[in-house]
Each structure stands twice: as structure tokens, then as C-alpha cells.
mmCIF file of the protein (N, C-alpha, C, O) and its ligand, coordinates in Angstrom:
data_MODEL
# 
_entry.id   MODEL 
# 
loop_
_entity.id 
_entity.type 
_entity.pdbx_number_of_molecules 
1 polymer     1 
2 non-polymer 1 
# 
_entity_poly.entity_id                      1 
_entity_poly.type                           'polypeptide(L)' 
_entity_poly.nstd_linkage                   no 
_entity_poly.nstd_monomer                   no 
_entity_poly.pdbx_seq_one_letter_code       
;(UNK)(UNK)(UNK)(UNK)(UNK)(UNK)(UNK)(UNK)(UNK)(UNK)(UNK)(UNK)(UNK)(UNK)(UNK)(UNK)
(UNK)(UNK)(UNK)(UNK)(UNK)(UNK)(UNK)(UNK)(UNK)(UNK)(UNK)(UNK)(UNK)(UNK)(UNK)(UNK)
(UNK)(UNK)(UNK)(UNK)(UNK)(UNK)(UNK)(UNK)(UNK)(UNK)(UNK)(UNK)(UNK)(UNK)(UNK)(UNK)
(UNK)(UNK)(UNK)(UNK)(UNK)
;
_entity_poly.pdbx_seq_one_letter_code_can   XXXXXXXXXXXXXXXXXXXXXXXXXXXXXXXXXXXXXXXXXXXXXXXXXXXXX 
_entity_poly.pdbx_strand_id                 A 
# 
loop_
_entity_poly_seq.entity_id 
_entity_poly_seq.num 
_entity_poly_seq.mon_id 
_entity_poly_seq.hetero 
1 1  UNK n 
1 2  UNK n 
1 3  UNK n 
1 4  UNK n 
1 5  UNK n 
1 6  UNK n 
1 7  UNK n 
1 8  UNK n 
1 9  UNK n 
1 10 UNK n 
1 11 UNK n 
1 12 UNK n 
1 13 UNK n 
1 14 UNK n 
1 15 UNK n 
1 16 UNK n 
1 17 UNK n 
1 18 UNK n 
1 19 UNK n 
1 20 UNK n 
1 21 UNK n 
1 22 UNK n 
1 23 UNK n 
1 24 UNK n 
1 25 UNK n 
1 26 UNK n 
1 27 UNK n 
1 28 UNK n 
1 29 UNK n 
1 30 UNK n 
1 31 UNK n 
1 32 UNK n 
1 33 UNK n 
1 34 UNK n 
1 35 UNK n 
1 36 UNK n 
1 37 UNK n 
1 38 UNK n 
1 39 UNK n 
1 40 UNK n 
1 41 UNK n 
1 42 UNK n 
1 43 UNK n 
1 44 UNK n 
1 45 UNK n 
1 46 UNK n 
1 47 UNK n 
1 48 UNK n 
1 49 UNK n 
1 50 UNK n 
1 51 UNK n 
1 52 UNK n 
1 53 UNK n 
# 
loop_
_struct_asym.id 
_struct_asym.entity_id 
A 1 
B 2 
# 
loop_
_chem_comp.id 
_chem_comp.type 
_chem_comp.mon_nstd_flag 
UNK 'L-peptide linking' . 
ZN  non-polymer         . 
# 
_pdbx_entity_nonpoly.entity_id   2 
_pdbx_entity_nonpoly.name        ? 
_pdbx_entity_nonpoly.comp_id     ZN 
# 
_pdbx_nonpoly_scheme.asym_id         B 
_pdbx_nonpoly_scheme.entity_id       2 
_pdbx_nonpoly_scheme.mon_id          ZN 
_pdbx_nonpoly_scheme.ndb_seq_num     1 
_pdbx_nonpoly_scheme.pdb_seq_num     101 
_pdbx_nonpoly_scheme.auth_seq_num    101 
_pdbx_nonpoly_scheme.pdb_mon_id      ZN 
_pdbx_nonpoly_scheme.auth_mon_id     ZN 
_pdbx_nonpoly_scheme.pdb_strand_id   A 
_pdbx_nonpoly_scheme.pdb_ins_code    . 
# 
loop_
_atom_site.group_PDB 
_atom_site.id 
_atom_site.type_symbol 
_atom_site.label_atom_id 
_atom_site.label_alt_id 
_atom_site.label_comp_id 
_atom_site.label_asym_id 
_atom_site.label_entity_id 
_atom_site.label_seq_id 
_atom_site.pdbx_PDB_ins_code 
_atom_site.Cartn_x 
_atom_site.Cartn_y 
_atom_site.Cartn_z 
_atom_site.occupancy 
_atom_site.B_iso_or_equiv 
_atom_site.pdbx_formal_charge 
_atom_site.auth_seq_id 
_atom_site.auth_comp_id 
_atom_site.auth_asym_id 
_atom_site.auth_atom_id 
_atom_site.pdbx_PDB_model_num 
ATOM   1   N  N  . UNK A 1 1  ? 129.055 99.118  104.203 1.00 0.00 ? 1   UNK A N  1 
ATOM   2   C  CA . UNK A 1 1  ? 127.967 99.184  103.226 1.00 0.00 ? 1   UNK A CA 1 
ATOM   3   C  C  . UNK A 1 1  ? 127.221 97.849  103.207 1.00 0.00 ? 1   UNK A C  1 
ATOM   4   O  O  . UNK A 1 1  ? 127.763 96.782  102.916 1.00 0.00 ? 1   UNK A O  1 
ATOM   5   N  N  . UNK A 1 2  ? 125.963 97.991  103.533 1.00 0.00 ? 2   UNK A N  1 
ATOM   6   C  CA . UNK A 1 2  ? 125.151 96.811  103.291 1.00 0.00 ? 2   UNK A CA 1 
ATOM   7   C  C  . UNK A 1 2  ? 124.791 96.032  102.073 1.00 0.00 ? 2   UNK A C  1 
ATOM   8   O  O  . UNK A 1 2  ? 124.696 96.780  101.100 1.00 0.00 ? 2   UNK A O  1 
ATOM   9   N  N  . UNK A 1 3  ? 124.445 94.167  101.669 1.00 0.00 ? 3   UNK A N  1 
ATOM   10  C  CA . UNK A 1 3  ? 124.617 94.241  100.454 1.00 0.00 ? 3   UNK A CA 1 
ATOM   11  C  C  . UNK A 1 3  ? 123.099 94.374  99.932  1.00 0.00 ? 3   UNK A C  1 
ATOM   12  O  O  . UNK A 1 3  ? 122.538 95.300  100.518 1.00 0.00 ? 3   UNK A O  1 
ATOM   13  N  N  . UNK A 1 4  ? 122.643 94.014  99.419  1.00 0.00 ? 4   UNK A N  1 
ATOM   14  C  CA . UNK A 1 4  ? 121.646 93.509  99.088  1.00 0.00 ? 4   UNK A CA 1 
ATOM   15  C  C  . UNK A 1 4  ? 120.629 92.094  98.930  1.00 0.00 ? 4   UNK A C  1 
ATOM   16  O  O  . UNK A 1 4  ? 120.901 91.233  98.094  1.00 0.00 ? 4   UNK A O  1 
ATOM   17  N  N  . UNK A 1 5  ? 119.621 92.001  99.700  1.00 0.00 ? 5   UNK A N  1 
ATOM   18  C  CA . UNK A 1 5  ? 119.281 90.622  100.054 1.00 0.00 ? 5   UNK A CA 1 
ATOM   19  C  C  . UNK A 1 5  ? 118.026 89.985  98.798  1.00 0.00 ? 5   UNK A C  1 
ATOM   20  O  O  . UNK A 1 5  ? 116.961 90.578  98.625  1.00 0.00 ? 5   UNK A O  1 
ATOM   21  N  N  . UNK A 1 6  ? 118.346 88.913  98.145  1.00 0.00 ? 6   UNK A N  1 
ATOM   22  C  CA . UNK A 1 6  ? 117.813 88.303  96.903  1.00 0.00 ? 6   UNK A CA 1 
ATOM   23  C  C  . UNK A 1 6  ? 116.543 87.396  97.850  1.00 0.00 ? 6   UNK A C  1 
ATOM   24  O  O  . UNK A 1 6  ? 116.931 86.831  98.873  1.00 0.00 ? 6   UNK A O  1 
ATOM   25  N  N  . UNK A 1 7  ? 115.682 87.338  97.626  1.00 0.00 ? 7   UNK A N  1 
ATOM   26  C  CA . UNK A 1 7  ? 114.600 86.281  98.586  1.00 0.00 ? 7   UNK A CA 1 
ATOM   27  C  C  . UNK A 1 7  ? 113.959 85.988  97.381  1.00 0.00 ? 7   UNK A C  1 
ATOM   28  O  O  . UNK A 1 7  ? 113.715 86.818  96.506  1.00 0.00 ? 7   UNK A O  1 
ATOM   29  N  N  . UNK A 1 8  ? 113.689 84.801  97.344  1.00 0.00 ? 8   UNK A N  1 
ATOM   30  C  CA . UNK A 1 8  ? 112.925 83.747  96.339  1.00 0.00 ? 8   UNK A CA 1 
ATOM   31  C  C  . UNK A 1 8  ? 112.459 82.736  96.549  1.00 0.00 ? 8   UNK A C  1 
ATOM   32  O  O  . UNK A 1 8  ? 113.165 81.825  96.983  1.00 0.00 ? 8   UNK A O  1 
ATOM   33  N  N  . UNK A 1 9  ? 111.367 82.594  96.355  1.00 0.00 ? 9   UNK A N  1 
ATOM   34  C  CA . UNK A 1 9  ? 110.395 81.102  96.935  1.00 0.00 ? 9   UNK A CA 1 
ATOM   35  C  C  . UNK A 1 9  ? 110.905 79.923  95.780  1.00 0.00 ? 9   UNK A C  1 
ATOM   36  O  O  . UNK A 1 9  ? 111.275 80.048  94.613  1.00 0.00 ? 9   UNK A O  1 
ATOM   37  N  N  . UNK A 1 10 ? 110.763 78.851  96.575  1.00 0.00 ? 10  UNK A N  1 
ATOM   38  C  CA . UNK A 1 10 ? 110.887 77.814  95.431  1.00 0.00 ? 10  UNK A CA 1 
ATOM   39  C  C  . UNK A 1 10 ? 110.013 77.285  95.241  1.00 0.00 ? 10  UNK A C  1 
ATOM   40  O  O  . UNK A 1 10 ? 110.238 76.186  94.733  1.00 0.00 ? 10  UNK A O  1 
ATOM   41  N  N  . UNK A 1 11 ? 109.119 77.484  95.381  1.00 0.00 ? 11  UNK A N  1 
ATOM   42  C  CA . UNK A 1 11 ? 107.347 77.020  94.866  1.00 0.00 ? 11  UNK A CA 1 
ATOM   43  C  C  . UNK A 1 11 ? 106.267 77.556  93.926  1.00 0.00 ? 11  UNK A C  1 
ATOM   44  O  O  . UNK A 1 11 ? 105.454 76.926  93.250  1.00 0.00 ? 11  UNK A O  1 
ATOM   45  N  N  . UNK A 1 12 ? 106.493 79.145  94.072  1.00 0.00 ? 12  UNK A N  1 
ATOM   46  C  CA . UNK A 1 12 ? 106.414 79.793  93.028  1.00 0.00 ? 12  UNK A CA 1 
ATOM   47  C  C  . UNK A 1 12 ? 106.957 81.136  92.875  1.00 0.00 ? 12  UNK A C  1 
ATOM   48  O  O  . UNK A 1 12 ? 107.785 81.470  93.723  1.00 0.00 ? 12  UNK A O  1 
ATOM   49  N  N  . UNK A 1 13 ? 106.601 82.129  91.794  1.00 0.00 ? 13  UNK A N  1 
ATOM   50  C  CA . UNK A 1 13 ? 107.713 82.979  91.352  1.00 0.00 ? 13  UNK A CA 1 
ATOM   51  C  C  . UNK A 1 13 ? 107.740 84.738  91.984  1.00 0.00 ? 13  UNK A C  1 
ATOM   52  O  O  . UNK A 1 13 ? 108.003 85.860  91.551  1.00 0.00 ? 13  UNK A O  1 
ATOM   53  N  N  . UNK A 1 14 ? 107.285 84.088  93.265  1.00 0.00 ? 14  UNK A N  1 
ATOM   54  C  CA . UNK A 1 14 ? 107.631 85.343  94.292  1.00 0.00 ? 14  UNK A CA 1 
ATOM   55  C  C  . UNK A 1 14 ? 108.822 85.883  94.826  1.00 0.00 ? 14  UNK A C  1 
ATOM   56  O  O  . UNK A 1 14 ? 109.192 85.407  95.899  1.00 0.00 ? 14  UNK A O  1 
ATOM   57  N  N  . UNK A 1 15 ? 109.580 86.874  94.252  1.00 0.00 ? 15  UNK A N  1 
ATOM   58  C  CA . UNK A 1 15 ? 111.086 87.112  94.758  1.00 0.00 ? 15  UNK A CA 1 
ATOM   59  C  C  . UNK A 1 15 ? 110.762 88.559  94.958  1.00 0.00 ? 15  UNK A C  1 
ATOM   60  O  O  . UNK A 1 15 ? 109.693 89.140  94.774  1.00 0.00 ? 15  UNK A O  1 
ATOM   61  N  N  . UNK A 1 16 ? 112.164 89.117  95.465  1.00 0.00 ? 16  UNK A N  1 
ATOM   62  C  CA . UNK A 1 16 ? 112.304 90.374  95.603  1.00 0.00 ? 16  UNK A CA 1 
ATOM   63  C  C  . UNK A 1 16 ? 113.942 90.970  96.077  1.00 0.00 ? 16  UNK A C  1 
ATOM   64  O  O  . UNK A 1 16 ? 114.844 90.225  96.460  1.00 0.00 ? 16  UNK A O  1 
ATOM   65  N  N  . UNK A 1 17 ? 114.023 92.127  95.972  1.00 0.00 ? 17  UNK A N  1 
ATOM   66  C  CA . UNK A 1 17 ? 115.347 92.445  96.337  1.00 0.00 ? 17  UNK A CA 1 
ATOM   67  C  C  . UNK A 1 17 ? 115.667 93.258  97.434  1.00 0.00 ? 17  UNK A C  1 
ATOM   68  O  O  . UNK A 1 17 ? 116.156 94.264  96.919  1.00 0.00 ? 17  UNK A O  1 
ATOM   69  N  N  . UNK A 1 18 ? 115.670 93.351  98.239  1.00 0.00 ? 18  UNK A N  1 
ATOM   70  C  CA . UNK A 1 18 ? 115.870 94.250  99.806  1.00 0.00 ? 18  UNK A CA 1 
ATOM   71  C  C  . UNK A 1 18 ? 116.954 94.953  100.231 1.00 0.00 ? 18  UNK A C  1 
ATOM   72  O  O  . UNK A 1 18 ? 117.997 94.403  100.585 1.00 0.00 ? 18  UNK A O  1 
ATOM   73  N  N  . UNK A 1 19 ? 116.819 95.878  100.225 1.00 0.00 ? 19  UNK A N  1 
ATOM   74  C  CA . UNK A 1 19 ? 118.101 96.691  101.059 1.00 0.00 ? 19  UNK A CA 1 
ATOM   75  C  C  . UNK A 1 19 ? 118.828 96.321  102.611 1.00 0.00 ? 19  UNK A C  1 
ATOM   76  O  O  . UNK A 1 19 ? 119.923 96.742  102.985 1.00 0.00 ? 19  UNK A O  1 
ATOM   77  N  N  . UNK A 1 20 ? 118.025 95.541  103.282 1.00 0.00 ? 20  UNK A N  1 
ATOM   78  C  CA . UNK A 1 20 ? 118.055 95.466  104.413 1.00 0.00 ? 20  UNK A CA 1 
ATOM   79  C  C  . UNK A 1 20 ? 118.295 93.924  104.236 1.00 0.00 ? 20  UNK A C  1 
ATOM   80  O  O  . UNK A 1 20 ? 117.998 93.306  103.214 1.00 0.00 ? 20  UNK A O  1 
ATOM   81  N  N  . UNK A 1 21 ? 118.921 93.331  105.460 1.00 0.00 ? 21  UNK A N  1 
ATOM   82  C  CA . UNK A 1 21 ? 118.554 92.205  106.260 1.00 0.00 ? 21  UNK A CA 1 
ATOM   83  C  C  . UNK A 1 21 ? 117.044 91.815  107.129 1.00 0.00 ? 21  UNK A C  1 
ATOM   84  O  O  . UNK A 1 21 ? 116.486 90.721  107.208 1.00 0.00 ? 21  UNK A O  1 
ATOM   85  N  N  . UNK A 1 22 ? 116.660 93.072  107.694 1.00 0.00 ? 22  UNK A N  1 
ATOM   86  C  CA . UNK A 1 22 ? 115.841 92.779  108.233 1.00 0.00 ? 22  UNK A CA 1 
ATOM   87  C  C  . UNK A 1 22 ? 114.923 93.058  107.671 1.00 0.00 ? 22  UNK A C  1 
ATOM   88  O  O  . UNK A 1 22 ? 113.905 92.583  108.174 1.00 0.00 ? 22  UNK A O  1 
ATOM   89  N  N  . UNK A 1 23 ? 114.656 94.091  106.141 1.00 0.00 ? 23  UNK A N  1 
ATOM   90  C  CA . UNK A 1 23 ? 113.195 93.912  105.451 1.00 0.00 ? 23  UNK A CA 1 
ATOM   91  C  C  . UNK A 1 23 ? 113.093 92.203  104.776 1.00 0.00 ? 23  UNK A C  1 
ATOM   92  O  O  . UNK A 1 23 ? 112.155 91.436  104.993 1.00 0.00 ? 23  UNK A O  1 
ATOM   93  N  N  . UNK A 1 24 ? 113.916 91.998  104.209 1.00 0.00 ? 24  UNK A N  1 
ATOM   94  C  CA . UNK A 1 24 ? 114.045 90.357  103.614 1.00 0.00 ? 24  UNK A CA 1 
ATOM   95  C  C  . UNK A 1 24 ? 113.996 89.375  104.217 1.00 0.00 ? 24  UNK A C  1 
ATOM   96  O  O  . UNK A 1 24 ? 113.964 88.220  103.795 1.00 0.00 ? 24  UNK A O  1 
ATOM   97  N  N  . UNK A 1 25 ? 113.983 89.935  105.744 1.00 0.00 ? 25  UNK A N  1 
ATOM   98  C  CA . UNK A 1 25 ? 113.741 88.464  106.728 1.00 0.00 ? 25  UNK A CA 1 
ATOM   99  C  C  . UNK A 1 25 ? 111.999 88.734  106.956 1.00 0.00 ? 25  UNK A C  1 
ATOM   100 O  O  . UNK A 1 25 ? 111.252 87.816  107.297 1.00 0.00 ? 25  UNK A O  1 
ATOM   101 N  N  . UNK A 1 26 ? 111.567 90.014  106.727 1.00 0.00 ? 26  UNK A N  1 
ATOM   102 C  CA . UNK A 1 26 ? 110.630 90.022  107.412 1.00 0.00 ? 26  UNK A CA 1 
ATOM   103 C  C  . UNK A 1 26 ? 109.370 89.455  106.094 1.00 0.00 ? 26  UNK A C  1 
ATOM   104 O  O  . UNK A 1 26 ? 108.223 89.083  106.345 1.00 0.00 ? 26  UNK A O  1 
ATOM   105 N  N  . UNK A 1 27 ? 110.016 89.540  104.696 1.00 0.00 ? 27  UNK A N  1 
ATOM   106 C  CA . UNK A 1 27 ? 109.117 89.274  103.307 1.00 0.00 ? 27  UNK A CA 1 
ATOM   107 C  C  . UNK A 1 27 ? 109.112 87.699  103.374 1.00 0.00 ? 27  UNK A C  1 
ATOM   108 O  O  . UNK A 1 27 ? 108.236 86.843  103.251 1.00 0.00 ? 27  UNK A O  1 
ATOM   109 N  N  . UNK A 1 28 ? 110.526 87.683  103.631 1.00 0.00 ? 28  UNK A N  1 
ATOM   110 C  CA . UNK A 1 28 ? 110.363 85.923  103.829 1.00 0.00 ? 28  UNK A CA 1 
ATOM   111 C  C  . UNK A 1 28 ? 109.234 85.536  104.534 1.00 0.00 ? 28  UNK A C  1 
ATOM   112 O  O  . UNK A 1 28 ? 108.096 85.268  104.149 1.00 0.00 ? 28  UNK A O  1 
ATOM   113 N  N  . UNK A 1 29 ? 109.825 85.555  105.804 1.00 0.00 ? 29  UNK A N  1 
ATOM   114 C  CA . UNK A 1 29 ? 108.024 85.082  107.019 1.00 0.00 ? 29  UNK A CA 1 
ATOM   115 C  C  . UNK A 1 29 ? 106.828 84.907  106.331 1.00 0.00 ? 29  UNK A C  1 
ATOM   116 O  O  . UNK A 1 29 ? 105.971 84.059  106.082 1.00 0.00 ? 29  UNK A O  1 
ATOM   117 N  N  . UNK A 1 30 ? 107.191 86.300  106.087 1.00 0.00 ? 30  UNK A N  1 
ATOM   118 C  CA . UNK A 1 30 ? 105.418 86.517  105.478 1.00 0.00 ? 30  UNK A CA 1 
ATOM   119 C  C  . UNK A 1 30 ? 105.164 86.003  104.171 1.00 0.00 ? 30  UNK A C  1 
ATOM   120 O  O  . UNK A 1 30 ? 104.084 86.441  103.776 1.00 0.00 ? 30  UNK A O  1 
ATOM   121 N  N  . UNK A 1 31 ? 105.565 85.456  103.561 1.00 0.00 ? 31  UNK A N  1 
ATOM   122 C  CA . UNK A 1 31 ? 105.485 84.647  102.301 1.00 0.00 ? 31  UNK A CA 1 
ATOM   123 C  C  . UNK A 1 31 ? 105.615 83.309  102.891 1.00 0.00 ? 31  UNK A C  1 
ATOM   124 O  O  . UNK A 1 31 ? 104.691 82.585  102.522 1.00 0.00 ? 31  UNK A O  1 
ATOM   125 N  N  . UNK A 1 32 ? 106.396 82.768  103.634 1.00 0.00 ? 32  UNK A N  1 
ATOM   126 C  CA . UNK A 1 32 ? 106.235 81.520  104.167 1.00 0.00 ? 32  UNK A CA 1 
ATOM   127 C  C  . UNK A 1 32 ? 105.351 81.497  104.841 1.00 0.00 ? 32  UNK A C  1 
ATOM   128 O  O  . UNK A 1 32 ? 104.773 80.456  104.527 1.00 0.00 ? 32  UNK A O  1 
ATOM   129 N  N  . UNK A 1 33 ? 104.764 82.002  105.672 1.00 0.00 ? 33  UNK A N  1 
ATOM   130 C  CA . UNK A 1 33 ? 103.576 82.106  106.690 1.00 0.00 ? 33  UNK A CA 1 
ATOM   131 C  C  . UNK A 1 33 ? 102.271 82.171  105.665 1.00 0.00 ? 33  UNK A C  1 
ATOM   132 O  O  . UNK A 1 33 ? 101.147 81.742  105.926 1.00 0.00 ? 33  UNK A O  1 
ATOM   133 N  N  . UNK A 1 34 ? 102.582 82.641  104.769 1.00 0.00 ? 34  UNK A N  1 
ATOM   134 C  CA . UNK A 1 34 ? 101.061 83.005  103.980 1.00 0.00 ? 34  UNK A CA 1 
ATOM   135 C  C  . UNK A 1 34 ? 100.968 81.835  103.174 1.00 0.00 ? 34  UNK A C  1 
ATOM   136 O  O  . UNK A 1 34 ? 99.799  81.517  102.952 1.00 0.00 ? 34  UNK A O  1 
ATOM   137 N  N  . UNK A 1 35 ? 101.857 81.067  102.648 1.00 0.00 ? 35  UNK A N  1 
ATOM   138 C  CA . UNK A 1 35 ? 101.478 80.013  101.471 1.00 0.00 ? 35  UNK A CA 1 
ATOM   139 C  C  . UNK A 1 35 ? 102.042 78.775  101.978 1.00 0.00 ? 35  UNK A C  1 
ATOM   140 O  O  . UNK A 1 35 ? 101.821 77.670  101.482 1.00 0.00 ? 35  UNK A O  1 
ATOM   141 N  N  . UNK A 1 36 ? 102.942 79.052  103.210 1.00 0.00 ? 36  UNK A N  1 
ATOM   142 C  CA . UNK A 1 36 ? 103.595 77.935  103.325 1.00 0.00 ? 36  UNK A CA 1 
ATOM   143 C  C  . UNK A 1 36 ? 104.626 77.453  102.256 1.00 0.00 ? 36  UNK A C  1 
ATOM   144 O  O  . UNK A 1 36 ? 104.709 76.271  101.923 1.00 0.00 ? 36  UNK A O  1 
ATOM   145 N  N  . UNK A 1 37 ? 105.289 78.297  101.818 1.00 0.00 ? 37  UNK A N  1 
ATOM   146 C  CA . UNK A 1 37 ? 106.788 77.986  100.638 1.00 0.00 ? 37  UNK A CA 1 
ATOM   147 C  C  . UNK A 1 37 ? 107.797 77.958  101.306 1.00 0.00 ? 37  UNK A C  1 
ATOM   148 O  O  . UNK A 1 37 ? 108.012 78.385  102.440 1.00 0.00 ? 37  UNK A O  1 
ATOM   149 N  N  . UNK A 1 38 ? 108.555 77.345  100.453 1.00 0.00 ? 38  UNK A N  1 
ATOM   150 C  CA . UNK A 1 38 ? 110.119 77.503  101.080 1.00 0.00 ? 38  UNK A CA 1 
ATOM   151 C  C  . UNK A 1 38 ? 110.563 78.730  100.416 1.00 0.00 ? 38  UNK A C  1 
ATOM   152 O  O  . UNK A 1 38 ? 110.637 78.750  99.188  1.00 0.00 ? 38  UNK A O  1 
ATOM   153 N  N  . UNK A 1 39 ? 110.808 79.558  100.986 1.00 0.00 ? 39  UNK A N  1 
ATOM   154 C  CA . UNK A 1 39 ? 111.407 80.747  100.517 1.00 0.00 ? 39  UNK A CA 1 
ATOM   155 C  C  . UNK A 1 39 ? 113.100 80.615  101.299 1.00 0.00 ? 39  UNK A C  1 
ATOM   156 O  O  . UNK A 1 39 ? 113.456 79.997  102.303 1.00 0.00 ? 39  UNK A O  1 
ATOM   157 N  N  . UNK A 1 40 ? 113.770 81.371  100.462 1.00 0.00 ? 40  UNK A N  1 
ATOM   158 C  CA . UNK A 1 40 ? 115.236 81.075  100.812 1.00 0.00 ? 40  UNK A CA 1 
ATOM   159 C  C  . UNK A 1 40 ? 116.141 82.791  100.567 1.00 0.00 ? 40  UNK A C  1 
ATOM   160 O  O  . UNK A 1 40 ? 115.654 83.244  99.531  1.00 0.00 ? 40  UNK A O  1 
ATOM   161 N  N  . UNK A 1 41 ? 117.065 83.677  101.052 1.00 0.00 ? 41  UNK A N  1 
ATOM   162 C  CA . UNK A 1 41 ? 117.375 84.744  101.300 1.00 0.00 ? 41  UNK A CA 1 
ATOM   163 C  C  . UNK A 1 41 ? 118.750 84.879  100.933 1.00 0.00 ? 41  UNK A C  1 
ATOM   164 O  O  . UNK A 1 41 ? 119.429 84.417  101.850 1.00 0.00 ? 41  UNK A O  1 
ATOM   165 N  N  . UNK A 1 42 ? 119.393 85.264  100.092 1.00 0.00 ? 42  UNK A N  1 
ATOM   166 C  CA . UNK A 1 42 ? 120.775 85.314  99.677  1.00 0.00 ? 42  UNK A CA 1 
ATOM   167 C  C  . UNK A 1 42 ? 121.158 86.790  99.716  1.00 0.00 ? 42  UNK A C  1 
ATOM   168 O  O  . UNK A 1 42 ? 120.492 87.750  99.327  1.00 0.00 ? 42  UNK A O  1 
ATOM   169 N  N  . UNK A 1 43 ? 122.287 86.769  100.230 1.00 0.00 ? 43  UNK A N  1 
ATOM   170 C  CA . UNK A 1 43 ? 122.657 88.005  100.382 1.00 0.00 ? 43  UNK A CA 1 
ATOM   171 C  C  . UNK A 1 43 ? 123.972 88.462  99.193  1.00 0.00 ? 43  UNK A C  1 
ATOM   172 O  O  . UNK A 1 43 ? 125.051 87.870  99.228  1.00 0.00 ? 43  UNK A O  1 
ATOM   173 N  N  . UNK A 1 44 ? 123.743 89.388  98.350  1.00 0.00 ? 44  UNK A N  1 
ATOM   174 C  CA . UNK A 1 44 ? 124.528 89.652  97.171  1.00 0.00 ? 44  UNK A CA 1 
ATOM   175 C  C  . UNK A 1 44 ? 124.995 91.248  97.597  1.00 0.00 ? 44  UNK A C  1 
ATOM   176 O  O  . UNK A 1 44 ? 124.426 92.200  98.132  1.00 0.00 ? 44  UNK A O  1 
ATOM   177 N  N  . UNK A 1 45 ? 126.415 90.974  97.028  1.00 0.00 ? 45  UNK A N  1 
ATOM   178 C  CA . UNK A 1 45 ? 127.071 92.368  96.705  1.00 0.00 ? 45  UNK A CA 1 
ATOM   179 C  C  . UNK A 1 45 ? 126.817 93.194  95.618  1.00 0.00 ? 45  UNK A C  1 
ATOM   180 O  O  . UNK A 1 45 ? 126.822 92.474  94.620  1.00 0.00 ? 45  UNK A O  1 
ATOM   181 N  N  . UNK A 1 46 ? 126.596 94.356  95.316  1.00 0.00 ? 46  UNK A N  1 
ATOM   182 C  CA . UNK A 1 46 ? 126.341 95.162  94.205  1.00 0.00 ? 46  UNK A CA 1 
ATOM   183 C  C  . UNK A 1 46 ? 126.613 96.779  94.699  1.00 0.00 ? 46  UNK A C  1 
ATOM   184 O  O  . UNK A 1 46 ? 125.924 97.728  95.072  1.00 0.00 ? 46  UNK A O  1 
ATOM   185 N  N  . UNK A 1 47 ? 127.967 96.502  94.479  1.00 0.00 ? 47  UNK A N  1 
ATOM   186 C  CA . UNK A 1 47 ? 128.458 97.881  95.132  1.00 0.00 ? 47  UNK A CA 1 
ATOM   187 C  C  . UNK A 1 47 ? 128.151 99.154  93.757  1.00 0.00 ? 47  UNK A C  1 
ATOM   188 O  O  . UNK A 1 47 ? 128.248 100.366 93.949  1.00 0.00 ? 47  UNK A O  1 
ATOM   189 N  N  . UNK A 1 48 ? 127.799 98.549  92.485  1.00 0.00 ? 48  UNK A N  1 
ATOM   190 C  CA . UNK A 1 48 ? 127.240 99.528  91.402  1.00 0.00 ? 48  UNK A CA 1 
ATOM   191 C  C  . UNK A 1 48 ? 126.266 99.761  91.630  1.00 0.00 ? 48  UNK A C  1 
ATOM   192 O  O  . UNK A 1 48 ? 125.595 99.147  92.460  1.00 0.00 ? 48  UNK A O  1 
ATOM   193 N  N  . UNK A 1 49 ? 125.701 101.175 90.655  1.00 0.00 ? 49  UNK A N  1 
ATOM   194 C  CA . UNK A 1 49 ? 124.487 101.521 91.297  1.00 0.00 ? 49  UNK A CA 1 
ATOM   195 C  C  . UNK A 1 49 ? 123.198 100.304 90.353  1.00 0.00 ? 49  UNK A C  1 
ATOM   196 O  O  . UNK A 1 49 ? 123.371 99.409  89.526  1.00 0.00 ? 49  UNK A O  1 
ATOM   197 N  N  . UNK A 1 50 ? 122.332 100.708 90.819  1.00 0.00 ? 50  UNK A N  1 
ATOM   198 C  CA . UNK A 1 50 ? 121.517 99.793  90.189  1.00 0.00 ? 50  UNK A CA 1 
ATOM   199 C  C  . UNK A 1 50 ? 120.831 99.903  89.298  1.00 0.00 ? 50  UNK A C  1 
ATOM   200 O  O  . UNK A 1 50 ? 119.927 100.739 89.265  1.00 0.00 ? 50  UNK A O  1 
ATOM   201 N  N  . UNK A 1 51 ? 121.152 98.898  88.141  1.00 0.00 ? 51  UNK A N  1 
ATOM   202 C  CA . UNK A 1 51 ? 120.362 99.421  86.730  1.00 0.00 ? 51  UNK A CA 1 
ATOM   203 C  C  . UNK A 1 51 ? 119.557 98.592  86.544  1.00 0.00 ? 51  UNK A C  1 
ATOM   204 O  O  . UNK A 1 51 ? 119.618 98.192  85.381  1.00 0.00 ? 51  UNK A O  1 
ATOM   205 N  N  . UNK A 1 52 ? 118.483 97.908  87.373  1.00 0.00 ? 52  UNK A N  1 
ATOM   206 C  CA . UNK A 1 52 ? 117.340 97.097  87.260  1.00 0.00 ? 52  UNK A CA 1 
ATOM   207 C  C  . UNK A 1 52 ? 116.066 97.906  86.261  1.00 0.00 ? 52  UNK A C  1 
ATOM   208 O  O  . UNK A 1 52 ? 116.080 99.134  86.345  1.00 0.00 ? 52  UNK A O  1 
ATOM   209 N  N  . UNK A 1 53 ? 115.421 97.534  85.709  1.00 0.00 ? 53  UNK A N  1 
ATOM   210 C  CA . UNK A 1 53 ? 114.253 97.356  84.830  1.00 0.00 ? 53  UNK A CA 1 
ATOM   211 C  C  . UNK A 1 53 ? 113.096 97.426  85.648  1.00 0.00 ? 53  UNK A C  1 
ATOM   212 O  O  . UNK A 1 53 ? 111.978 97.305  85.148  1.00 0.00 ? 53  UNK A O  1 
HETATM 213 ZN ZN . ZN  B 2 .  ? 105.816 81.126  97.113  1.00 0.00 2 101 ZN  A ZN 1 
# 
């Protein structure tokens, strides 16, 4: 089971949560490529289902 990938810029308050490895590598780029941020990609477990807002 794959976990879930956390991506968050540290410049400003662009994040997101990805199912994939490779969609979150690919938001990164493109958020770094577009503004030039450091964006950074953590990969979290959440084997519950998801009760996000
Ligand atoms: Zn940013």
C-alpha cells in the first residue's frame, strides 16, 4: 500500500497531498520551476481512511 506524499513550499503556502510518488514529484517541479521555491516532499503513512476537510 502506498503512503501518501505531503509537498510544501517553504516560501509560500502552496502544499498538497498526493497519492502517488510520482504525482508529488511531478507538483513539486512544477512549483519549483514556476516560482523558483524550495518545495520539499514527505512521504506519510495514513493507512485510515481519510477524513480531510
Ligand atoms: Zn511556493
Amino acid at each position: 500500500m502506498e503512503g501518501v506524499h505531503h509537498v510544501v513550499c517553504h516560501k509560500c503556502p502552496f502544499e498538497g497531498l498526493y497519492g502517488s510518488a510520482t504525482h508529488a514529484s511531478v507538483e513539486r517541479t512544477a512549483h519549483e520551476q514556476a516560482y523558483d521555491h524550495r518545495v520539499s516532499s514527505l512521504e506519510i503513512n495514513r493507512p485510515e481512511p481519510s477524513a480531510e476537510v
